[in-house]
C-alpha positions in Angstrom: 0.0 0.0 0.0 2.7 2.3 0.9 4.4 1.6 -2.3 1.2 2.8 -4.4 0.6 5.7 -2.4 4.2 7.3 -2.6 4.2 5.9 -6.7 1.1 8.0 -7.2 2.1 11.2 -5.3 5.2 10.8 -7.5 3.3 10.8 -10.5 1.0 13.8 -9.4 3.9 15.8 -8.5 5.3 16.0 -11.8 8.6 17.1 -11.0 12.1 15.9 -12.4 11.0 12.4 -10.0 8.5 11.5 -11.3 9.0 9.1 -13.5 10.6 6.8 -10.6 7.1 6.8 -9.3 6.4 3.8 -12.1 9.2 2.3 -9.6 7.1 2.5 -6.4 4.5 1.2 -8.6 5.7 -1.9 -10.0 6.8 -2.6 -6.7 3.1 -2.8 -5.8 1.6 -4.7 -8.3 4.5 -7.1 -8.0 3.8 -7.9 -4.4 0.1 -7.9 -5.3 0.7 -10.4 -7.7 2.9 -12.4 -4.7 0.4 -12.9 -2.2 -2.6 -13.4 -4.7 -0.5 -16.3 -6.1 0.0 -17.7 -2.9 -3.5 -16.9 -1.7 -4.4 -18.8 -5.3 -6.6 -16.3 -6.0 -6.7 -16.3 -10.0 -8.5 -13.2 -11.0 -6.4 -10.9 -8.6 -3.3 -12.8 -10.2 -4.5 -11.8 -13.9 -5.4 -8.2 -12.9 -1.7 -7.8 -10.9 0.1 -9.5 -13.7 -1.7 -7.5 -16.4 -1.0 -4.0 -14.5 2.4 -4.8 -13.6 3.1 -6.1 -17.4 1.1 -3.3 -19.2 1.5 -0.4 -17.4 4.1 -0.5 -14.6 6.7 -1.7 -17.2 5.6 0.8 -19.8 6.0 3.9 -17.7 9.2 2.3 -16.6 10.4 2.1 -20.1 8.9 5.7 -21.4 10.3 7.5 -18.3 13.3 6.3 -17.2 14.4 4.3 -20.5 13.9 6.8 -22.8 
């Protein structure tokens, strides 16, 4: 939780930082994806895999890559 929250006020601070907010955020989605694979709980683990693949990983890429 404290991952997302300090990704997003990254994000919505759009200063010369923000773009490591995709950091924070990935972070999140990756240890959502974590405990809904160990809770085996499938539809969390397709919307934290999805997120994490599809956005996370493209902000990643068009901010700090780029």
């Amino acid at each position: 939780c404290g991952c997302a929250v300090l990704g997003g006020v990254l994000l919505a601070s759009r200063s010369q930082l923000s773009g490591y907010g995709f950091i924070f955020l990935a972070l999140s989605s990756s240890q959502l994806l974590v405990a809904s694979s160990l809770m085996r709980d499938k539809t969390m683990m397709i919307y934290s895999g999805s997120l994490f693949l599809f956005v996370d990983c493209l902000g990643i890429y068009r901010w700090l890559l780029l």
